[in-house]
C-alpha positions as CSV (number, residue, x, y, z in Angstrom):
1,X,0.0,0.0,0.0
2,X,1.1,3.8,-1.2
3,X,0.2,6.5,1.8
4,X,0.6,9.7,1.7
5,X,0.9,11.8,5.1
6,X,-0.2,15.3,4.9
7,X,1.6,17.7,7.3
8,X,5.0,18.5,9.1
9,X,4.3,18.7,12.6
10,X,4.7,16.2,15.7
11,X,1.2,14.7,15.1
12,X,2.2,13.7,11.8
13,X,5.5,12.6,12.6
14,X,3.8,10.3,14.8
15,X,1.6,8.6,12.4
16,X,4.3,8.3,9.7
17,X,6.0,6.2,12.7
18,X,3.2,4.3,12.9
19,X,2.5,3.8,10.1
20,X,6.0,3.0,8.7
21,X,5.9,-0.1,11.2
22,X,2.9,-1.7,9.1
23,X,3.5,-4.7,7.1
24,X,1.4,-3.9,4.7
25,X,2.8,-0.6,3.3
26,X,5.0,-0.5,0.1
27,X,5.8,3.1,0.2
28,X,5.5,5.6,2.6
29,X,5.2,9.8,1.6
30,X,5.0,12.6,3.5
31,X,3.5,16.3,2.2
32,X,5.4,18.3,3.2
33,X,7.2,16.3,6.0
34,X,9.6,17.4,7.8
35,X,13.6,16.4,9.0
36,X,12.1,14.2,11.5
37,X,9.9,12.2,9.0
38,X,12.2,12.1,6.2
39,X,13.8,9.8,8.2
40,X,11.2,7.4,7.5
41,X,9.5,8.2,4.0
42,X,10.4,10.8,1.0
43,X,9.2,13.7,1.8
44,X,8.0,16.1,-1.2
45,X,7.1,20.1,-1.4
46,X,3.5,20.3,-1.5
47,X,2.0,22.3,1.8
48,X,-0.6,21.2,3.2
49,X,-3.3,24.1,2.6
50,X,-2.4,23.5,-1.0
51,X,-5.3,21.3,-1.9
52,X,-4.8,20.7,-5.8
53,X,-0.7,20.3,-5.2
54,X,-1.5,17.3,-2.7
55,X,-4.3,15.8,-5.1
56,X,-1.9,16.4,-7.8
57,X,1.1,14.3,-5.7
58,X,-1.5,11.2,-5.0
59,X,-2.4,11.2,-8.2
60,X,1.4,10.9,-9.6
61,X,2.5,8.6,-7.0
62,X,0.0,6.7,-7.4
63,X,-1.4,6.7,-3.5
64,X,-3.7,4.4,-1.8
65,X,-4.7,6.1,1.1
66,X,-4.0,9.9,2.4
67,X,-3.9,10.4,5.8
68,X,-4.0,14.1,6.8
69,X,-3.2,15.5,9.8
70,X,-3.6,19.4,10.4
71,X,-7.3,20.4,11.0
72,X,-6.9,23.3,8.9
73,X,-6.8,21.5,5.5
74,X,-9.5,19.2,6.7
75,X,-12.1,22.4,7.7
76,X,-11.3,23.3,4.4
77,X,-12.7,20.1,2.2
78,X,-9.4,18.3,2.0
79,X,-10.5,14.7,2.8
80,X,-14.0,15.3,0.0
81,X,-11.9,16.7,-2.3
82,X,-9.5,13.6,-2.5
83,X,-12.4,11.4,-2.0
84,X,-14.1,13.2,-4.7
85,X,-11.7,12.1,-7.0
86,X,-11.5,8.6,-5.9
87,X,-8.7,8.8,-3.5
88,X,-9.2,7.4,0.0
89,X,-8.6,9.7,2.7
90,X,-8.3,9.1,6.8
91,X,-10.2,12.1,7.8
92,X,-13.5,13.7,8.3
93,X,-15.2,15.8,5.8
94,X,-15.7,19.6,6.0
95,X,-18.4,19.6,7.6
96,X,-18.0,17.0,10.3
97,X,-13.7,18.8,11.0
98,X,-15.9,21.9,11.6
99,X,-16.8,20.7,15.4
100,X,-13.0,20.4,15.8
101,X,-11.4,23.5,13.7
């Protein structure tokens, strides 16, 4: 499996950990990452509040599932946008992040 963490803070260092313990995975990308997680999967430019530069990336690469961290991006429609065009996505829609953001 291809995943695609979207962030660069502690949170997100913590599930690229996680995640990069997981049998199952085959590759393992972080947008943008940071020094910490490029320790553990290629890290590439795209910001996080970038919407159509992180569809964009999981579209090249090829990615199974995005898992964003940063509530901000999710408020924003991150997770429906991916899903919208058919990219599974660990996070809540818009309208559900609003009770957090």
């Amino acid at each position: 499996m291809r995943v695609l963490v979207v962030g660069s803070g502690g949170r997100e260092h913590t599930l690229a950990w996680a995640l990069s313990r997981s049998t199952d995975l085959s590759e393992l990308h972080a947008a943008p990452g940071n020094p910490g997680i490029a320790a553990l999967a290629h890290c590439h430019p795209a910001r996080a509040d970038d919407h159509a530069a992180v569809v964009s990336l999981a579209l090249e690469l090829r990615i199974d599932l995005v898992v964003i961290g940063p509530e901000a991006p999710l408020v924003a429609g991150l997770a429906d946008e991916l899903r919208h065009r058919g990219i599974a996505a660990f996070g809540p829609s818009a309208a559900a992040a609003q009770i957090e953001g």
